[in-house]
C-alpha positions in Angstrom: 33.9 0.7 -16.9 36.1 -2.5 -16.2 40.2 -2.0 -16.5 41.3 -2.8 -20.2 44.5 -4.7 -18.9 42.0 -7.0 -16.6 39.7 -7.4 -20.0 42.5 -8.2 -22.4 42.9 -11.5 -23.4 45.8 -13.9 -23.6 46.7 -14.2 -28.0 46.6 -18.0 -28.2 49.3 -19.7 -30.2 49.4 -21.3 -33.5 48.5 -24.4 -31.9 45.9 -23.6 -30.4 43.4 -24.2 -33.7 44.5 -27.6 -34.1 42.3 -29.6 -32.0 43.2 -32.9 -33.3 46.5 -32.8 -32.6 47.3 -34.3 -28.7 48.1 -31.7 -26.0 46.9 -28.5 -28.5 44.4 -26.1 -26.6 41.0 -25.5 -28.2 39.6 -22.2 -29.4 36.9 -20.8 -27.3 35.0 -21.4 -30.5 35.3 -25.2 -30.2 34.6 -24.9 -26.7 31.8 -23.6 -27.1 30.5 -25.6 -29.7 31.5 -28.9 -28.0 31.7 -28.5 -24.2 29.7 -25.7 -22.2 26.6 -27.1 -24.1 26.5 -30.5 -22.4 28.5 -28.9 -19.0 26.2 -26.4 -18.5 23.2 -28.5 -19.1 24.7 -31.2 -16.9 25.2 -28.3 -14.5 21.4 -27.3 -14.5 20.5 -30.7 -13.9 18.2 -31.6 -10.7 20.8 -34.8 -10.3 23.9 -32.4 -10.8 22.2 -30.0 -8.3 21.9 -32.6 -5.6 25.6 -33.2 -5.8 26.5 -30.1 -4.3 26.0 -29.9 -0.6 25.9 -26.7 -0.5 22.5 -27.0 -2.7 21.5 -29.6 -0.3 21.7 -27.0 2.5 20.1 -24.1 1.0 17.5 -26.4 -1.3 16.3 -27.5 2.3 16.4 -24.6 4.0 14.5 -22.8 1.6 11.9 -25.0 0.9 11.2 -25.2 4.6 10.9 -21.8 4.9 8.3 -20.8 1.7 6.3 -24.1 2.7 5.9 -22.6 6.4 5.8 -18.7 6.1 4.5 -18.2 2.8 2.5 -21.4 1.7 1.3 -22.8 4.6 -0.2 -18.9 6.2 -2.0 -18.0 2.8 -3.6 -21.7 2.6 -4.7 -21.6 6.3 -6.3 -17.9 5.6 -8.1 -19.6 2.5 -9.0 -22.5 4.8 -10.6 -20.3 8.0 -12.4 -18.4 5.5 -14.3 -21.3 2.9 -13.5 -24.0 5.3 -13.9 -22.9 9.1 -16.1 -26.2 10.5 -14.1 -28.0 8.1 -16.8 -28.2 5.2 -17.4 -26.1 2.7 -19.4 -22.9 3.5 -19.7 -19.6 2.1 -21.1 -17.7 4.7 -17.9 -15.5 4.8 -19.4 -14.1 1.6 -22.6 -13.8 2.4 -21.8 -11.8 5.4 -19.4 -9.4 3.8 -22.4 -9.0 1.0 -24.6 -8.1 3.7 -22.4 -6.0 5.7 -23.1 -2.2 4.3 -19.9 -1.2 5.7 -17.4 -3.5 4.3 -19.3 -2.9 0.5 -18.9 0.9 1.1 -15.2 0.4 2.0 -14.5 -2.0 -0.7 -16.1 0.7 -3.4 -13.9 3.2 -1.5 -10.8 1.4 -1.9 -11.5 1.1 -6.1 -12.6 4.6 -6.0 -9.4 5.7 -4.6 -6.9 3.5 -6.8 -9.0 4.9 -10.0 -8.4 8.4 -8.7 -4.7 7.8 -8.2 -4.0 6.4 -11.2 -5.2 9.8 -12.9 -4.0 12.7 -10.4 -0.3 11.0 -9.8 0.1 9.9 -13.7 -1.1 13.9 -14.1 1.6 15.1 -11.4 4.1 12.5 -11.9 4.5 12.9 -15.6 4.6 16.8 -15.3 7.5 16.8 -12.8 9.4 14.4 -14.9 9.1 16.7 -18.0 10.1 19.9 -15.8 12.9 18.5 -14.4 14.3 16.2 -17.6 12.8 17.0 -20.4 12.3 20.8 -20.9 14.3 24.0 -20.2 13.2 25.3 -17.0 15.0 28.0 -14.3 16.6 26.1 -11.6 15.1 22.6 -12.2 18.3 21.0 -10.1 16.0 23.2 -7.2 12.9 21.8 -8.7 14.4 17.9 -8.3 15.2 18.4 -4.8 11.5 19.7 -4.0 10.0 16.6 -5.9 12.4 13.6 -4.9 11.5 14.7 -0.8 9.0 11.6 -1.2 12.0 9.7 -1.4 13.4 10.2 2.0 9.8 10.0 3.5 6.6 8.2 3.3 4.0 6.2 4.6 2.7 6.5 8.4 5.4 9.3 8.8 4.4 11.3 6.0 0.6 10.9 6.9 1.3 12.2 10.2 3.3 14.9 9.4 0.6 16.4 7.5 -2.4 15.8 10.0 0.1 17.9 12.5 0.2 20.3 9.7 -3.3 20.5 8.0 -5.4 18.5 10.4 -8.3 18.6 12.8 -5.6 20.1 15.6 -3.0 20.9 12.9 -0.6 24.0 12.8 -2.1 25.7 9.9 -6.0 24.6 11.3 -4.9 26.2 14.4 -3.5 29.8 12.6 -6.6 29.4 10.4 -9.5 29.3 13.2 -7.6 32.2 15.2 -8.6 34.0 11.9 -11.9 32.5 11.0 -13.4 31.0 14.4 -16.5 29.0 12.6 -13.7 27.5 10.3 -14.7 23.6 10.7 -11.4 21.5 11.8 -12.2 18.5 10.0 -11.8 20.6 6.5 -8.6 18.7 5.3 -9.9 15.0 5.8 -12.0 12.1 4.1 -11.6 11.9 0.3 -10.3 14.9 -0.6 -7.2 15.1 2.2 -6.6 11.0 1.0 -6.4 12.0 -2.6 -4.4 15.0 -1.9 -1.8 13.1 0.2 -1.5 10.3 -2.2 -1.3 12.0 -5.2 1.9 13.8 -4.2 3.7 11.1 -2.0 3.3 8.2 -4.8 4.7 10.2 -7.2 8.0 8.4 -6.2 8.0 5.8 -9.0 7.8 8.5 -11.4 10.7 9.7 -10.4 13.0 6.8 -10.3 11.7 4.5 -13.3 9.5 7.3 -15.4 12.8 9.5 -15.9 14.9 6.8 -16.9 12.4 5.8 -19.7 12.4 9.0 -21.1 16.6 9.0 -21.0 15.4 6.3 -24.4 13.4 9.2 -26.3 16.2 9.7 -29.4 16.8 13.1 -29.7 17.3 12.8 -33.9 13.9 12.2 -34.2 12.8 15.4 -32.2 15.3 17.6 -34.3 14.1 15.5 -37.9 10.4 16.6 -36.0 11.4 20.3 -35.5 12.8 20.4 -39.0 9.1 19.1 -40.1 7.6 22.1 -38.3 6.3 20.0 -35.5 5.2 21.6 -32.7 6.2 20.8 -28.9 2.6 19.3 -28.0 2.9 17.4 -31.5 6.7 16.3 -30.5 5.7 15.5 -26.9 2.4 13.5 -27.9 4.0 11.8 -31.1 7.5 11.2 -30.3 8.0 11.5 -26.3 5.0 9.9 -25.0 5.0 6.9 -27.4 8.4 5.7 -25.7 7.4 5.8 -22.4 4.0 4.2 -23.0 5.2 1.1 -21.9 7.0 2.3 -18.4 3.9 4.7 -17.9 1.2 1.7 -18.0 3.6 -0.4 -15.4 3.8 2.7 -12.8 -0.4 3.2 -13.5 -0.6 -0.5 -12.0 1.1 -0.1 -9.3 -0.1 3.1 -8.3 -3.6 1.3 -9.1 -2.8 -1.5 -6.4 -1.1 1.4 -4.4 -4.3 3.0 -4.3 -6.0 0.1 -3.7 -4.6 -1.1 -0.5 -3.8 1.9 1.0 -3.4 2.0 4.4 -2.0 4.6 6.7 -3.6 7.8 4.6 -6.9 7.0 5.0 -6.6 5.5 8.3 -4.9 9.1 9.5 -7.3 11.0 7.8 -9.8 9.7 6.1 -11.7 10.4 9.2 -15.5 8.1 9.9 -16.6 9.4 6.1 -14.0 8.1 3.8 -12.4 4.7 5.1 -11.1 1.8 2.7 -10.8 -1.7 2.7 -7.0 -2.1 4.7 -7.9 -0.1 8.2 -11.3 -2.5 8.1 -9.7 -5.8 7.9 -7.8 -4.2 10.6 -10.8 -3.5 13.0 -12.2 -6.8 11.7 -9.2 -8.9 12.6 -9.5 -7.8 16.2 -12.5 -10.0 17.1 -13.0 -14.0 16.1 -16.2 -13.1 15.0 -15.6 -10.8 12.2 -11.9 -12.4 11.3 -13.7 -14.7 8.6 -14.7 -11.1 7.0 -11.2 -9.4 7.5 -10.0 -12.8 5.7 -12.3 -12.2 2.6 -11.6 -8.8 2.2 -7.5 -9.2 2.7 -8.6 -12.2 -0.6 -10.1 -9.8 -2.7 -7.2 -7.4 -2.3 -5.3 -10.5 -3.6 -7.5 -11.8 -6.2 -7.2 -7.8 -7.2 -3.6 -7.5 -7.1 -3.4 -10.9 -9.3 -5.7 -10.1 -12.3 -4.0 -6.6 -12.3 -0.6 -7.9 -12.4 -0.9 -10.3 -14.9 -3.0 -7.8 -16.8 0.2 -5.6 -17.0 2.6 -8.6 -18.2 0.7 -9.6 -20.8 0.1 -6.2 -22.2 4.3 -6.1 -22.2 4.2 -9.3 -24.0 1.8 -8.5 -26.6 4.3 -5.9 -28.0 0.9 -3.4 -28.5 3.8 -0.7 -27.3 6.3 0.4 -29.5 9.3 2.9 -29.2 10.4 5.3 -32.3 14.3 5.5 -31.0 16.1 3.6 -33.3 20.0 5.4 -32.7 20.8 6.0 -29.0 21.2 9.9 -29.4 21.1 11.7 -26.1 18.2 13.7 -25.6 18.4 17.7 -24.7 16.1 19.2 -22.9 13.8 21.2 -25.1 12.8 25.0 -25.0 9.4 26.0 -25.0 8.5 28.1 -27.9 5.1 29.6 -26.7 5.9 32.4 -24.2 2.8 32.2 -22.5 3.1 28.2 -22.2 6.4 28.6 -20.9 5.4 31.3 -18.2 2.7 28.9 -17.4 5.0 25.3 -17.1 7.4 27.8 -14.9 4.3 28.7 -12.5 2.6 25.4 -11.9 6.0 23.8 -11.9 6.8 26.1 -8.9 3.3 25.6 -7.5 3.9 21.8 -7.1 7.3 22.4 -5.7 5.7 24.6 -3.1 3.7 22.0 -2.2 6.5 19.0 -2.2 8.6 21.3 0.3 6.0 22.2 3.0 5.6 19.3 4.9 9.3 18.8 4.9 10.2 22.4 5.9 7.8 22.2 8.6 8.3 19.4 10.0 12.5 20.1 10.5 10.7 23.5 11.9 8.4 22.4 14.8 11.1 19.2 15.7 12.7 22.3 17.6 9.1 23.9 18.3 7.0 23.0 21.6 3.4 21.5 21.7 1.6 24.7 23.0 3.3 27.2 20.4 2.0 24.1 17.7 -1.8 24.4 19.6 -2.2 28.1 19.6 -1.4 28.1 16.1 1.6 31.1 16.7 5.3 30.6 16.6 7.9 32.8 17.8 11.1 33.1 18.8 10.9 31.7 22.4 9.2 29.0 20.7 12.1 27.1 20.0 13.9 25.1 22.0 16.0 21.7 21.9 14.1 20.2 24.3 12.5 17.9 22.1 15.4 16.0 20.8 16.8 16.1 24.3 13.3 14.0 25.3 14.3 11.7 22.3 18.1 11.3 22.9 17.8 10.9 27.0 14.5 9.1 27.8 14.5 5.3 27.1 10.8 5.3 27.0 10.7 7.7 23.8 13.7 6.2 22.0 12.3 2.9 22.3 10.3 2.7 19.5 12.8 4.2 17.1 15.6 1.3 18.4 13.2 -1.5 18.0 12.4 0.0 14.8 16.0 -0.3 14.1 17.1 -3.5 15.0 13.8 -5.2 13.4 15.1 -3.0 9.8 18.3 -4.4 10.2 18.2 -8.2 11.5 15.2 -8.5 8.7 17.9 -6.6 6.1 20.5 -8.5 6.9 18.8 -11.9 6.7 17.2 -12.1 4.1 20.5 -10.7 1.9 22.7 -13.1 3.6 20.1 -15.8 3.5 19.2 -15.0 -0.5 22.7 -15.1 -1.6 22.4 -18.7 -1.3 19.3 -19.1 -2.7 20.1 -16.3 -5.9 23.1 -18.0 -6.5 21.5 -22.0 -6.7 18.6 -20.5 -8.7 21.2 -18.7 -11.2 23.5 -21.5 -11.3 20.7 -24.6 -11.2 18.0 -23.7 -13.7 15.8 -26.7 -13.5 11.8 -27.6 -12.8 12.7 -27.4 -8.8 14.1 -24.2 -8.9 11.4 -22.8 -11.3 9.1 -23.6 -8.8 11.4 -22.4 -5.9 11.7 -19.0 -7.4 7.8 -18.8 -8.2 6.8 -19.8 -4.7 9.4 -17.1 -3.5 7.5 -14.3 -5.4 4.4 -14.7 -3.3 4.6 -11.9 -1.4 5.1 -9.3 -4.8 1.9 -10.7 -5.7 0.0 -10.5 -2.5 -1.2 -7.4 -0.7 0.7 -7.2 2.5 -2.2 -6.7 4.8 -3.0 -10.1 3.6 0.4 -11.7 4.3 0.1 -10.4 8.0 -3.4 -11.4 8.4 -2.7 -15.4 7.2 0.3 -15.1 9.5 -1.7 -14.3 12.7 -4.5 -16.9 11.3 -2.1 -19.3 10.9 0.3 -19.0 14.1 -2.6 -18.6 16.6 -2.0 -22.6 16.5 0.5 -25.2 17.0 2.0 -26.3 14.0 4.1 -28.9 13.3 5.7 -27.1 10.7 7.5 -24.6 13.1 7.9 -26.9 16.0 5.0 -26.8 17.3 5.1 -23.5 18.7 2.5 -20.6 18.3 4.1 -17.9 16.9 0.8 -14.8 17.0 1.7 -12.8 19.9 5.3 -13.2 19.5 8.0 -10.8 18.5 9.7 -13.3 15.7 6.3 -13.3 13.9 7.0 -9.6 12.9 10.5 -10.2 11.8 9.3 -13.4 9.5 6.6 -11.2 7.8 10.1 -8.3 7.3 11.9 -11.0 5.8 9.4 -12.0 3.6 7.9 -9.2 1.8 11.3 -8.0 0.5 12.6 -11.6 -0.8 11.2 -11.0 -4.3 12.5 -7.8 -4.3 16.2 -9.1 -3.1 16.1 -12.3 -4.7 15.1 -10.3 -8.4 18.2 -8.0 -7.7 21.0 -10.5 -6.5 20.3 -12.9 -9.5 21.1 -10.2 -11.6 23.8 -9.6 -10.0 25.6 -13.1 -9.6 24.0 -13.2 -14.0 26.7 -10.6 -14.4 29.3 -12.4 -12.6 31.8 -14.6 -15.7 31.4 -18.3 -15.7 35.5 -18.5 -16.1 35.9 -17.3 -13.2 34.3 -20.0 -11.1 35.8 -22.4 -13.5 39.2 -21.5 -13.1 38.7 -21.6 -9.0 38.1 -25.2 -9.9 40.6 -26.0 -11.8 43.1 -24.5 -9.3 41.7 -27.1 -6.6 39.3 -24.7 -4.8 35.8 -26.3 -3.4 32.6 -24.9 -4.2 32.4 -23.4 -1.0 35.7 -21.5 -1.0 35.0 -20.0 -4.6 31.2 -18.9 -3.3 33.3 -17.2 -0.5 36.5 -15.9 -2.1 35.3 -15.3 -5.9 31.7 -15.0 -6.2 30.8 -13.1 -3.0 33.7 -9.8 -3.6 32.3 -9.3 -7.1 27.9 -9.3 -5.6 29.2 -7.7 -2.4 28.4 -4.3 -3.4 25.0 -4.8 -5.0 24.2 -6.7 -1.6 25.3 -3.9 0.3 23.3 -1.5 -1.6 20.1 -4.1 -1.8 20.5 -4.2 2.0 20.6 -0.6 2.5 17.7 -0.3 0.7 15.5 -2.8 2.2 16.7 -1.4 5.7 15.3 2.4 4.6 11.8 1.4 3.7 11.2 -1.3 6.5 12.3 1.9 9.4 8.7 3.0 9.1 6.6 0.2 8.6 3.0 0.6 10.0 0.8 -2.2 7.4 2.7 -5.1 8.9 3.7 -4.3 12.3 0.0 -3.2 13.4 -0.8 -6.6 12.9 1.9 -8.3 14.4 3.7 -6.0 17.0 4.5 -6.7 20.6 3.2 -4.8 22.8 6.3 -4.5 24.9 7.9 -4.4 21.5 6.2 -1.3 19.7 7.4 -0.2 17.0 7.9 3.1 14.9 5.2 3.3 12.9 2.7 2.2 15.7 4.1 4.7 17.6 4.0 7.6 15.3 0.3 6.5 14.4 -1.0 6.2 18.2 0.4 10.4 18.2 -1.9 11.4 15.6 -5.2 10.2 18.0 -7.0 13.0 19.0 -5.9 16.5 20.9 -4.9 14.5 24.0 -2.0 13.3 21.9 -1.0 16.7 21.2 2.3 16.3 23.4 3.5 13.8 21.8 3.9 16.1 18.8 7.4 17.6 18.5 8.5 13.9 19.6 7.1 12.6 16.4 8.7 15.2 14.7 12.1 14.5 15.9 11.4 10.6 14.8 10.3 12.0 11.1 13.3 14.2 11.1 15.9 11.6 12.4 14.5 8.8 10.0 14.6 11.8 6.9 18.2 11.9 7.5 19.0 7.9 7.4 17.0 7.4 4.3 18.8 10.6 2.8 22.1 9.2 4.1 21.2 6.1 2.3 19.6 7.2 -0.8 22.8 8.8 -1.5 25.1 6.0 -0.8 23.1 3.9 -2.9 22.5 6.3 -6.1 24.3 9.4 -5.6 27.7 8.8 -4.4 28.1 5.5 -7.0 27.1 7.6 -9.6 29.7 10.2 -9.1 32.1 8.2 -8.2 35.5 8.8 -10.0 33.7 12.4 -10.9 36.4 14.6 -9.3 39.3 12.5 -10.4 38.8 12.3 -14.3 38.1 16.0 -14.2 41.5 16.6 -12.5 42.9 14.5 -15.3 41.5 16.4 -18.1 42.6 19.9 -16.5 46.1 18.0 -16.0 
């Protein structure tokens, strides 16, 4: 909440409502009516625009950089692929019709985003009514359990459980010293994909699922109960209905999720269950088959496109509707049927189980060595630091987890400093130009990013002009471009809001006390978006630390990567040393994107917490 002495204003005098008289102020109501109308048009104008250099500067810079990295790349893939003599042809199509394997892949990939969209919306939507909708034991401990996909994901989590569950896993390993004809390969292909997707993409439920249902108004669950409702009836009539149109948005994206998922079935999908994302990988290795990868990566897009556009006009059609009319906290509900109760408290404990393993284990065997992991038995001479120690003091295993690092951060940093700009001429200017900037800007949101690293590599195998003439594939700034931008739309979406929020009168009365545009962008505007920023690039910095779908396509070699890394140690049994080392990486980036998460939500959220409460005891 702001400061009531900073949002009082000024009583104006007498004069002040007679406008006709010379030297009297105006009422904001005059001003209103007669000036800000024209200014601010004036002020969205393309010519007003140009008369700022800083516009100039960022207009140019900006366009330069969506023409080359996201314009140019995604036109050259559509080139190579319907154009590669420089006629028509479509004998891209052709062969990917008449390739068995690429067909079986693509019906792999659908069959895997329909699944998803089922067993997550099943998993996500219970955990969200354990933990914030009904009464159940110790559902702060249940939260923890469930938000662990939060502070991991992607290659790490995939790895973590092939070292668990898989063909040379810890539990495989305690299971065939009990049942020797056990096969290894038991948790992989469809089954182990499903299973590890279903309860690490539950993330979206948590953040934006539980937040929807903070809308249900609790007077028309009482006026319900008072009807003689029951709690299925309240839940499927009352609760559902309001977060019908957050539930269908979250089914999308774990749809597309599904749909270009990578690192799960690539880990341990195993030669029986493979999608369409580790193909164009294989198929982008060789000049032959890159015309293939090309199609495949456009059919992802062409995917992603209908879907997404399927989504916003079902939000615009208004076919959802929400019964919360007064905004009456909600209160978590009892459940009435004794056996239903003892049943929620079980399976809610089940899943929790499950949500904990992996992470409990993992922290385990960081301080485990590889033989104990092998034979499948752990005891007490099994620990030892020696693993961290192999992290900490050899330059050869911290190298991936520093490169890691500084590519999260110079790609963080960037493209907040860099968007500030932009955010702020796209808030400020709103005019056809900078429609069209901030569509172009939202290409990667719309695009699979397999796809965006494949047209870069197609694209910067080459001179271009564009860039210098300079090939760029093979490089380690192509990795860093393709950093920067997949999260623009996301930054760009979250720093206009935030400059939305800043007051016009402030700006206007740094001009009026003589100050350039410049100065108020640096002493006004910047301290009031300075804490989004910092949370935006916080964020951004936590999910780039274990990339693996962009870097395996653009890496150095001499600059490898986390993710690349972590994925090479889940190759076969001769990997097996390389084990507890990965473990130490999983646990070490667990504890940055904790750190983080709670800088960003918890501590702002609490902030001020301690102090009022002293006040009221006072």
């Amino acid at each position: 909440m702001s400061d009531p002495q900073k949002s009082a204003q000024p009583v104006p005098p007498p004069s002040a409502a007679m406008t006709d008289v010379p030297g009297a102020l105006a009422t904001t109501a005059d001003v209103e009516a007669k000036g800000p109308s024209k200014r601010r048009g004036a002020r969205g104008s393309i010519r007003a625009m140009l008369r700022s250099p800083i516009a100039w500067v960022t207009g140019i810079v900006v366009i330069w950089f969506a023409a080359a990295f996201l314009v140019l790349p995604n036109a050259a893939l559509l080139g190579i692929t319907f154009f590669p003599d420089g006629q028509f042809s479509l004998r891209a199509i052709e062969k990917l019709l008449g390739s068995e394997r690429a067909l079986k892949t693509l019906g792999n990939s659908f069959l895997l985003a329909v699944t998803l969209s089922i067993t997550v919306n099943v998993v996500g939507v219970f955990i969200v009514l354990v933990t914030q909708y009904f009464k159940i034991r110790g559902a702060k401990i249940l939260w923890l359990g469930y938000a662990t996909t939060l502070i991991y994901g992607g290659i790490v989590l995939a790895a973590g459980y092939n070292f668990i569950y898989g063909r040379f896993g810890f539990v495989t390993n305690l299971l065939v010293n009990i049942t020797p004809d056990l096969d290894r390969d038991w948790f992989s292909g469809y089954f182990a994909v499903v299973f590890v997707m279903t309860f690490a993409t539950t993330t979206n439920h948590m953040l934006f699922l539980s937040s929807s249902l903070g809308k249900v108004d609790y007077a028309s669950i009482e006026a319900a109960k008072l009807m003689g409702a029951s709690t299925w009836t309240i839940l499927r009539r009352i609760v559902l209905p309001v977060m019908k149109p957050m539930l269908f948005a979250v089914t999308v994206l774990t749809f597309l999720i599904g749909l270009g998922a990578l690192t799960a079935p690539l880990v341990l999908g195993g030669p029986d269950f493979q999608t369409v994302a580790p193909l164009i990988i294989d198929l982008s290795r060789s000049p032959i088959t890159r015309d293939i990868a090309a199609l495949l990566a456009i059919v992802l897009g062409i995917a992603t496109i209908i879907l997404l556009a399927i989504m916003n006009r079902a939000e615009k059609s208004g076919v959802y509707f929400s019964v919360a009319k007064v905004a009456t906290p909600i209160q978590k509900q009892q459940i009435r049927n004794p056996f239903a109760n003892v049943v929620v408290h079980v399976i809610a404990y089940a899943l929790w189980v499950i949500y904990l393993i992996p992470v409990v284990l993992i922290v385990i065997f960081s301080f485990v060595d590889a033989r104990s992991i092998l034979a499948g038995s752990i005891t007490l001479d099994s620990f030892t630091l020696d693993n961290y120690v192999t992290v900490f003091s050899s330059a050869e295993a911290l190298r991936p987890f520093i490169v890691s690092v500084v590519y999260s951060a110079l790609a963080s940093i960037i493209v907040v400093g860099g968007l500030l700009f932009v955010a702020r001429m796209l808030q400020k200017h709103r005019n056809l130009l900078t429609s069209a900037i901030e569509y172009v800007l939202h290409i990667p949101w719309i695009l699979p990013i397999v796809l965006i690293a494949l047209a870069l590599v197609m694209a910067f195998d080459r001179p271009q002009a564009i860039v210098g003439n300079i090939v760029l594939t093979g490089t380690p700034i192509l990795l860093l471009i393709a950093y920067i931008s997949v999260k623009i739309p996301f930054t760009l979406r979250l720093l206009k809001a935030g400059f939305a929020s800043v007051p016009d009168s402030l700006e206007d009365a740094s001009r009026i006390l003589g100050a350039k545009s410049l100065t108020t962008f640096r002493r006004v505007l910047i301290p009031l978006v300075l804490p989004t920023a910092a949370a935006i690039t916080a964020l951004n910095f936590n999910s780039l630390l274990d990339d693996y779908d962009a870097a395996i396509f653009l890496y150095h070699p001499l600059y490898k990567p986390l993710g690349v890394a972590i994925q090479e140690s889940t190759r076969g049994e001769n990997n097996l040393d390389a084990m507890p080392i990965t473990f130490v990486y999983t646990v070490l980036l667990m504890i940055i994107m904790g750190v983080t998460m709670y800088l960003v939500y918890g501590r702002g959220s609490r902030a001020g917490a301690p102090r009022r409460s002293r006040k009221q005891r006072a």
